[in-house]
ChimeraX commands (.cxc) that place a marker at each C-alpha (Angstrom):
marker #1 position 0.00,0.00,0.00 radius 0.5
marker #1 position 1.63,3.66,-0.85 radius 0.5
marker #1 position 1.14,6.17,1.43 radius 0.5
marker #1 position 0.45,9.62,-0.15 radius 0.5
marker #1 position 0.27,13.27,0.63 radius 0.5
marker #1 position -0.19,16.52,-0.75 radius 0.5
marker #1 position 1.55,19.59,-0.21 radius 0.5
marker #1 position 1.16,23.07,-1.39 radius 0.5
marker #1 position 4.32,23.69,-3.44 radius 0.5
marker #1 position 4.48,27.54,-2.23 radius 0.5
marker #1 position 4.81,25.61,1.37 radius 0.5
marker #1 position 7.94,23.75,0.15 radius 0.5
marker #1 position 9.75,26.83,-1.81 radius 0.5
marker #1 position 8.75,29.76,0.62 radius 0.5
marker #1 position 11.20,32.12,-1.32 radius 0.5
marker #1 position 9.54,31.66,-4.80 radius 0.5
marker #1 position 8.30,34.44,-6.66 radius 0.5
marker #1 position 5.65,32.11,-8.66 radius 0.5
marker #1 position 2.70,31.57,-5.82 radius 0.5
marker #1 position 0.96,29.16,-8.22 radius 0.5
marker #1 position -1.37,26.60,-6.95 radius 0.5
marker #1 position 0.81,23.60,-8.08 radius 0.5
marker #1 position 0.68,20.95,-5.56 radius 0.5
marker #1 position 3.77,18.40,-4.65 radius 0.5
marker #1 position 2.55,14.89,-4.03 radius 0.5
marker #1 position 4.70,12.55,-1.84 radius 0.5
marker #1 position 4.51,8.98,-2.44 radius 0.5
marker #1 position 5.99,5.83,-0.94 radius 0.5
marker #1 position 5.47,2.52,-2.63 radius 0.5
marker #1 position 6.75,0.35,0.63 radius 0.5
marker #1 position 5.30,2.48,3.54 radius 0.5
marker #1 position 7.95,4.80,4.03 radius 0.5
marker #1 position 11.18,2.78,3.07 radius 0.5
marker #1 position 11.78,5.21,0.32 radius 0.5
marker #1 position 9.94,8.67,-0.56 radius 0.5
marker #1 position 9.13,10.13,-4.35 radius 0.5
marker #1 position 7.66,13.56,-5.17 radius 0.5
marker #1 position 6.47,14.83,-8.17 radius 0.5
marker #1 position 4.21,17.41,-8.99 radius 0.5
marker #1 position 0.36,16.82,-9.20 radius 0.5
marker #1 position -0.47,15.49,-12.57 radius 0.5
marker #1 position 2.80,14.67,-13.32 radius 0.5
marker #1 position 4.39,10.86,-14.07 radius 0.5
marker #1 position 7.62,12.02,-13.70 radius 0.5
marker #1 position 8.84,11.28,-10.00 radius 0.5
marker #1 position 11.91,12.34,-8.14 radius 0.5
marker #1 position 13.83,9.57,-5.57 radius 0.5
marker #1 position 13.91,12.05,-2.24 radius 0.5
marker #1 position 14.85,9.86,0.32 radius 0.5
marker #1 position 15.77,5.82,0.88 radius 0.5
marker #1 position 15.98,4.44,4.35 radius 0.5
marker #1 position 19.41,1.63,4.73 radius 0.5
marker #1 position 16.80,-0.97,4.71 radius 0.5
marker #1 position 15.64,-0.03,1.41 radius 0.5
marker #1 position 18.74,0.01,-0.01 radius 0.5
marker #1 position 20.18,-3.12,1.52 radius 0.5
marker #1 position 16.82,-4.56,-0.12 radius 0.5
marker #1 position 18.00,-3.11,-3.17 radius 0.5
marker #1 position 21.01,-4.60,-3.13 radius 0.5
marker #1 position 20.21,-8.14,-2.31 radius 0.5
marker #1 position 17.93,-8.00,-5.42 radius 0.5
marker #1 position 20.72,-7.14,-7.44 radius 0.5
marker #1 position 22.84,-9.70,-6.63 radius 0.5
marker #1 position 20.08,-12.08,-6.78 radius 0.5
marker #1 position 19.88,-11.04,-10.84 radius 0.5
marker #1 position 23.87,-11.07,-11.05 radius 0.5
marker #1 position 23.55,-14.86,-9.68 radius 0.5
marker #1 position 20.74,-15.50,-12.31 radius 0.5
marker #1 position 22.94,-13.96,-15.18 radius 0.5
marker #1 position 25.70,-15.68,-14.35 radius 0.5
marker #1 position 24.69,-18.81,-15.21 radius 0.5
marker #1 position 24.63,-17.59,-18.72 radius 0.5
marker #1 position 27.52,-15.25,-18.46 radius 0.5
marker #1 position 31.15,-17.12,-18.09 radius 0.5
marker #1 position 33.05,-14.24,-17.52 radius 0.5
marker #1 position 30.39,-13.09,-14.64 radius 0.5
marker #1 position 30.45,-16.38,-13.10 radius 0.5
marker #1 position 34.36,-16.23,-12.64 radius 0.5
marker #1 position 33.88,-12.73,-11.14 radius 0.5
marker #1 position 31.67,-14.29,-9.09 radius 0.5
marker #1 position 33.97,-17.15,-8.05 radius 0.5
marker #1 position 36.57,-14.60,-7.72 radius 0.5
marker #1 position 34.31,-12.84,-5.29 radius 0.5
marker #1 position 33.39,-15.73,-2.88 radius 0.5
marker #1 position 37.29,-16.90,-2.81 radius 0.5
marker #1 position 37.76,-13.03,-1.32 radius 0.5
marker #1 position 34.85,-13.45,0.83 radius 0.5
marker #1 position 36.21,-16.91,2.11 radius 0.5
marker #1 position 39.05,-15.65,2.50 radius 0.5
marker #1 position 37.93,-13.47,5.92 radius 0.5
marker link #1:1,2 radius 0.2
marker link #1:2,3 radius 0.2
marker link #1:3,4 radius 0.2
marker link #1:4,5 radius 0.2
marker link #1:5,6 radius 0.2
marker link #1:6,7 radius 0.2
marker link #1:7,8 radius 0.2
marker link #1:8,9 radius 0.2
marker link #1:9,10 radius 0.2
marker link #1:10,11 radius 0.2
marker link #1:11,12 radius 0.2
marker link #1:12,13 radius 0.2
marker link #1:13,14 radius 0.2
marker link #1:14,15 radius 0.2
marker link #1:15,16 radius 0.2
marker link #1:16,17 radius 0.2
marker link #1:17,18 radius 0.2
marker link #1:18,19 radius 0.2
marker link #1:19,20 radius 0.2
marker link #1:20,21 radius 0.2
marker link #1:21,22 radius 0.2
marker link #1:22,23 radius 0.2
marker link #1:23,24 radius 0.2
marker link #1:24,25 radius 0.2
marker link #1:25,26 radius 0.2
marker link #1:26,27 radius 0.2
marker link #1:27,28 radius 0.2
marker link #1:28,29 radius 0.2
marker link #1:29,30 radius 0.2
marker link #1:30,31 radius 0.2
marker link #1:31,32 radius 0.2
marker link #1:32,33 radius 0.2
marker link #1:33,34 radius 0.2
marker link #1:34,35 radius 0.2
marker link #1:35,36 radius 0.2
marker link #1:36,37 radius 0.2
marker link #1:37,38 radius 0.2
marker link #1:38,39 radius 0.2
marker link #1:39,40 radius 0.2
marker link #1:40,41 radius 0.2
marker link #1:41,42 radius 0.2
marker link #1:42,43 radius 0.2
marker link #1:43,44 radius 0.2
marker link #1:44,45 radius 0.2
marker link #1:45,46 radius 0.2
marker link #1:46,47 radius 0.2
marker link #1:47,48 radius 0.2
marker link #1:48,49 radius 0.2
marker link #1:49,50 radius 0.2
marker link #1:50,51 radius 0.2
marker link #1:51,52 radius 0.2
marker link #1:52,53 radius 0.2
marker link #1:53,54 radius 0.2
marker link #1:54,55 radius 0.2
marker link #1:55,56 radius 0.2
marker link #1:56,57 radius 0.2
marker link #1:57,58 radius 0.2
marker link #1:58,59 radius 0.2
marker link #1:59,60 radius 0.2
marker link #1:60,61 radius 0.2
marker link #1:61,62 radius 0.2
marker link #1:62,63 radius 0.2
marker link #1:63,64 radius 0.2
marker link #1:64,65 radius 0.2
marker link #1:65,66 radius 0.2
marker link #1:66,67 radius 0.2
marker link #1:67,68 radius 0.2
marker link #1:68,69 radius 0.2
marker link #1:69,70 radius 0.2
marker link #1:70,71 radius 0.2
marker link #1:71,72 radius 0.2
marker link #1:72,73 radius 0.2
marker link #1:73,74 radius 0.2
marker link #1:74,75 radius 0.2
marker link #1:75,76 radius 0.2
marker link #1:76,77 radius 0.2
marker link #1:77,78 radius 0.2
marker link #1:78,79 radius 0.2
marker link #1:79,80 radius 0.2
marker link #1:80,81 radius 0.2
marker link #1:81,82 radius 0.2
marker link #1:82,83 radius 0.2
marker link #1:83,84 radius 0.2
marker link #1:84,85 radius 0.2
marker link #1:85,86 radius 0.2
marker link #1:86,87 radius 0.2
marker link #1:87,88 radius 0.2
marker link #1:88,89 radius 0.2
marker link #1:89,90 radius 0.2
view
């Protein structure tokens, strides 16, 4: 469930000289974990904040694809190898 809301832009740029009626909408697609705006009406959304357990997420998804492409991929899958010898290594 997102969780939305609406603020007057003038509110979030108090030294403008353009007092239009423009509204910024705040959106998070995983309750709070990480925060878009964009103006109202718009599609085009900006990334303003991602907590560490977003980004960890993040992460762990991406090396979840690098696994996948490996497979595929010799010269990933020795980087990969490469990778676990250094992480064995510890």
């Amino acid at each position: 469930m997102a969780i939305r809301t609406r603020i007057p832009h003038s509110a979030l740029l108090p030294f403008t000289t353009n007092l239009s009626k423009e509204y910024m909408t705040y959106e998070s697609p995983d309750r709070g974990e990480t925060v878009f705006h964009r103006m109202a009406g718009s599609l085009q959304r900006t990334l303003v904040s991602k907590s560490p357990v977003a980004i960890r997420y993040d992460r762990w998804r991406d090396w979840y694809k690098i696994i996948e492409a490996a497979e595929s991929n010799p010269a990933l899958e020795e980087a990969l190898s490469k990778a676990e010898l250094i992480y064995a290594e510890k």
